[in-house]
N, C-alpha and C positions, 0 to 999 in steps of 0.2 A: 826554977827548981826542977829537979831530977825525979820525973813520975813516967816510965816510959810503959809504952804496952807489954801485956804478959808475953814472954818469950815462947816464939813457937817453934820445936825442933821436929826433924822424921830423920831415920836413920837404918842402915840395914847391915849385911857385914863386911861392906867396904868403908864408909864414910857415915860422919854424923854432920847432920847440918842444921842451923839454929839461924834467926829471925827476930832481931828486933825495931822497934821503930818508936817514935818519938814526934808529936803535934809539935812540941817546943813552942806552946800558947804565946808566953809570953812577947816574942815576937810576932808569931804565924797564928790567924785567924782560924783558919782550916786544915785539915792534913789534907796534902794534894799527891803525897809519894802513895804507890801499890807494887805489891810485890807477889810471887811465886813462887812455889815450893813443890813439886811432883817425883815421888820414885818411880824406878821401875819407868822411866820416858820413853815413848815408843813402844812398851811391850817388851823394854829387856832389860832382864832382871841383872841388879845391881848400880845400874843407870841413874843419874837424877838431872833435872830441870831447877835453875835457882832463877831469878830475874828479881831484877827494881826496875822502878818507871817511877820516876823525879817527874811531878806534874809540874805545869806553870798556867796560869791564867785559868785555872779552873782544874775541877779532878777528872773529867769524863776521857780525856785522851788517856790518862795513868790509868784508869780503871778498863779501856777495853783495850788496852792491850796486856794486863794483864789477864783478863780471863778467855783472848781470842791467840797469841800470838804463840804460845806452847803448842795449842795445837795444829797450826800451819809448821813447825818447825819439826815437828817429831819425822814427817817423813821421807827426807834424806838417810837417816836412819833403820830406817824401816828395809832399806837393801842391804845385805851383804856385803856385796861386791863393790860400792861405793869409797874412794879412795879418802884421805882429809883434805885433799886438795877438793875432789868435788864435795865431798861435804859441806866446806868452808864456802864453795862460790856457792853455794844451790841454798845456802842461810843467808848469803847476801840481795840474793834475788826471792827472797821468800820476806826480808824486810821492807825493799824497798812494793812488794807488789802488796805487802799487807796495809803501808801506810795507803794508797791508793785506795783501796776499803775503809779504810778506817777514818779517811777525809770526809768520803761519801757520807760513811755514819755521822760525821760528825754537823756536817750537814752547817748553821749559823754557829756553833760553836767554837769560838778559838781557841779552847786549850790545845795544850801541846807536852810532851813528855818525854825527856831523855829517855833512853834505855840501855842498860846494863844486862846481858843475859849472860849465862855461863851453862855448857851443858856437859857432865861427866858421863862417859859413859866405858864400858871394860871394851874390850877385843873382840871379836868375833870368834876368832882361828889362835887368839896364843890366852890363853888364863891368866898368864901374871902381865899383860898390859891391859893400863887404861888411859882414856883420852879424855883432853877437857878440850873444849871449845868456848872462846869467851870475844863474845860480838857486842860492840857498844858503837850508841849514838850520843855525842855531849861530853859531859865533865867528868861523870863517875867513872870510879878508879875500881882496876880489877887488879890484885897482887897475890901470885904464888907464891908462897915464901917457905921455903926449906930450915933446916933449923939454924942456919948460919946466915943466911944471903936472903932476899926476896926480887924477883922482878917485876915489872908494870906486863900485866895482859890488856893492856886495854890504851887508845890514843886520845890525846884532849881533843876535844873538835870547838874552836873557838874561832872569833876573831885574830887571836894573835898568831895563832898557826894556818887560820885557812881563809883569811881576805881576799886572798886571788878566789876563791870558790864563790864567795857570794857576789865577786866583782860578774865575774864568766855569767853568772846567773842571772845577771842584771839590776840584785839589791848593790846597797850603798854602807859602809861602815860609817856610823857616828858613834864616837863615846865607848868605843870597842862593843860594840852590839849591831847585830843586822838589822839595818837601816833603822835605827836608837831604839830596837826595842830589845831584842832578844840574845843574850848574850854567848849561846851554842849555835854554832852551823850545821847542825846535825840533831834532827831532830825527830820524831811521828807530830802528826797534825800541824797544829798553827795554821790553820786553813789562809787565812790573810799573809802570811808568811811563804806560805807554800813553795812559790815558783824561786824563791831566794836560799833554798836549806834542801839540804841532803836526807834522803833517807838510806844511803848504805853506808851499812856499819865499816868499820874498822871488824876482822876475824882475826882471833890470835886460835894456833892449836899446839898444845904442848899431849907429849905422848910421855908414859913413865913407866917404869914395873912397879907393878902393885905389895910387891914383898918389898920394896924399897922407895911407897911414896913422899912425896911430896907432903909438907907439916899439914901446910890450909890453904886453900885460896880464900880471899877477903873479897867482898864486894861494898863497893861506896862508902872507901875510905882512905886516908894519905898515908904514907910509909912511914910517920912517925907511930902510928897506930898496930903495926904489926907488932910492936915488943907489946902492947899490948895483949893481942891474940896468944904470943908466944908463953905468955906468964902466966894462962888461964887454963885450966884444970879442963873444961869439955869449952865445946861451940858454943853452949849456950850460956855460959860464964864468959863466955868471948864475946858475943854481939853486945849481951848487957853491959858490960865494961867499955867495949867502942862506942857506945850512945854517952853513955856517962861522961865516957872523955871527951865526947864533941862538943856536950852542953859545957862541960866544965872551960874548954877552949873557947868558948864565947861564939858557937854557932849560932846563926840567927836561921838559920831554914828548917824545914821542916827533915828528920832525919831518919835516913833506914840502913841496915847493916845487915849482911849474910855472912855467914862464917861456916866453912866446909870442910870439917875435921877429917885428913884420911888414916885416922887411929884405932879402926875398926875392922884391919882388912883379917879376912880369913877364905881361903880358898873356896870358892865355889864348886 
């Protein structure tokens, strides 16, 4: 049955972004997904921070990187002068040195967490562009979609696409899962896991005019799901409607959804 958490949206006057998620009891014991939502990221204004972290084995990996991993990320941004290319590497190497931390903390703990982050932020030097960055570790799915077309920002990291990676690494593939347990190559934590799994993301960065953006980006969802976003009045009529459809599709995991309206823009 379809009972999901109250939707949480922020919004300012470029974009509106909404937030839902879903225990889905009847399968899942526990919610083990955490998520993010920050305006204004880094100190500049118009800017935001979205993220999911899909826990497994436990919620302590989903939970501290969502309330540590924004703010290791804001400061690539924090320069001017900084290109998307450096941007993009300097989020790669800001992943892979926070999982390093966050193994520490995690100390006997095995959980572990995909992550999904996307971060929009305007121009520095032109006012009608802005830029999204969207870095993932695992399965969840990031889609822009325009009002006609949508593309994938985001890459699977699994057994079927990256078994040379955990070969190189010294685990073993059974049953399409690294070495039979886990079924992402790409992960934070899994302390027992560790030396077999990736912590750098995949970075996608799409640049647009903001007098002519982009409909939504979607976070941890499939492309049949965007005519959903498409057919929904604001963001937070969109995530509530992608959870509903996940249940109704006969999802068994635990489920969270971000929807990133850019129907708000108004010059700064």
């Amino acid at each position: 049955m379809f009972s999901s958490n109250p939707v949480t949206t922020i919004n300012n006057s470029i974009f509106s972004s909404s937030v839902c998620s879903e225990s889905n009891k009847f399968y899942r014991r526990s919610m083990e997904d955490s998520h993010s939502l920050l305006l204004d990221f880094a100190d500049i204004l118009g800017s935001g921070y979205f993220a999911i972290f899909d826990g497994h084995a436990g919620k302590k990996a989903a939970k501290l990187a969502s309330t540590m991993l924004g703010t290791l990320l804001d400061q690539p941004f924090k320069c001017d002068s900084h290109s998307p290319d450096q941007i993009s590497s300097a989020i790669s190497s800001i992943f892979v040195s926070f999982n390093e931390e966050l193994c520490t903390s995690l100390l006997d703990d095995n959980s572990g967490c995909t992550a999904l982050v996307a971060i929009f932020c305007p121009d520095q030097t032109n006012d009608d562009i802005g830029h999204i960055y969207v870095a993932n570790l695992g399965d969840s799915l990031g889609i822009l979609s325009t009002n006609h077309t949508y593309r994938l920002l985001s890459a699977p990291h699994n057994c079927s696409t990256e078994s040379s990676l955990v070969h190189e690494r010294g685990g073993f593939v059974y049953g399409s899962r690294v070495n039979g347990i886990l079924a992402v190559t790409r992960a934070f934590g899994n302390i027992h896991l560790k030396p077999y799994l990736s912590a750098s993301p995949s970075v996608f960065h799409e640049s647009f005019s903001l007098s002519n953006p982009p409909h939504s980006l979607v976070l941890a969802c499939d492309g049949e799901a965007v005519k959903v976003v498409m057919a929904s009045s604001s963001s937070a009529e969109a995530v509530e409607s992608l959870v509903k459809y996940a249940v109704d599709n006969n999802s068994t995991d635990n489920i969270t959804c971000i929807v990133v309206s850019f129907n708000n823009y108004k010059a700064l």
